[in-house]
C-alpha positions in Angstrom: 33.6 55.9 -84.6 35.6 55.1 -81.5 35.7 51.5 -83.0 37.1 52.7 -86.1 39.8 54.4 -84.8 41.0 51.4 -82.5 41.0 49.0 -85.2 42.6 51.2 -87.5 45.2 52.3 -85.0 45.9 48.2 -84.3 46.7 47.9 -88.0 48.8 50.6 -88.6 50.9 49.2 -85.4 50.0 50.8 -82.5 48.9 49.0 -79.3 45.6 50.2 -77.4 45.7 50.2 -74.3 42.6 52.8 -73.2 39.7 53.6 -74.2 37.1 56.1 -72.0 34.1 58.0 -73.1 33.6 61.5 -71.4 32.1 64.4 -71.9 33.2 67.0 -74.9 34.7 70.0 -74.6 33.2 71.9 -77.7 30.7 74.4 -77.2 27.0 74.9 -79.3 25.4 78.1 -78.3 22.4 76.7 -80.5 22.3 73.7 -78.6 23.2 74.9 -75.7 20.1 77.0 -75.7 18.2 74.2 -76.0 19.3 73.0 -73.2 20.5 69.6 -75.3 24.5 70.0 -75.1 26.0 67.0 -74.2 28.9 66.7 -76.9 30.3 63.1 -76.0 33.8 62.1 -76.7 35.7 59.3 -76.2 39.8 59.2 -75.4 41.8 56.7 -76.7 45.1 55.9 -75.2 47.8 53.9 -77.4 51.6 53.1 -77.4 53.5 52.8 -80.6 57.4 52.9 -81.7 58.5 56.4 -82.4 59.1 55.8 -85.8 55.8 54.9 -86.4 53.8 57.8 -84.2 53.9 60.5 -87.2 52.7 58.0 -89.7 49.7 57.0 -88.0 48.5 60.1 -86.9 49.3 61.4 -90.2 47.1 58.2 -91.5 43.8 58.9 -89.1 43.8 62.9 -89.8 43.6 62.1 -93.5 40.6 59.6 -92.6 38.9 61.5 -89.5 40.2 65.3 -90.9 41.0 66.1 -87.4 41.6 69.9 -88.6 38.1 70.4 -89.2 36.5 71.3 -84.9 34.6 68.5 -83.7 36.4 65.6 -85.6 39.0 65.2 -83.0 42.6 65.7 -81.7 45.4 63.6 -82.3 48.7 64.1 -80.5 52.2 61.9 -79.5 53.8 62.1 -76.1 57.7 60.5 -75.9 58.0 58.2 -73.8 61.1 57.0 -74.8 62.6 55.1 -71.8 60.3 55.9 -69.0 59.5 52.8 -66.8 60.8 50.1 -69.4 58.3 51.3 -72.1 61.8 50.7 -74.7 60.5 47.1 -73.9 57.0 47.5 -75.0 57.7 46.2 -78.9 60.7 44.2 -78.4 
């Protein structure tokens, strides 16, 4: 999946520049009985122009249905002008 997501972030326009597996946040009481919970998740860190950061998430949640729990979370930080980053896609 993590794959995926990279590539389709890179086409839409976005630059990656992270990507980190960890361990996941959601919680199984079934599994977690069994002693077997070890939800893996992966973050994925990427830049993009401002006009093109709603698109794209709005582009993966259609694909990955982020709305639906253990499918993800997308989210946008500005960082509009913060140590040259208005540089970044000049």
């Amino acid at each position: 999946m993590e794959k995926i997501v990279v590539s389709r972030l890179e086409e839409l326009g976005g630059r990656v520049l992270l990507t980190k597996m960890g361990e996941g946040i959601s919680k199984n009481k079934s599994l977690e009985l069994l002693g077997i919970q070890t939800t893996k998740s992966v973050l994925i860190f990427a830049c993009a122009r401002a006009e093109d950061a709603d698109n794209m998430l709005m582009a993966l949640n259609l694909e990955l249905n982020f709305t639906e729990p253990g499918n993800g979370l997308g989210l946008t930080i500005d960082v509009d002008g913060y140590m040259g980053s208005k540089g970044l896609f000049i």
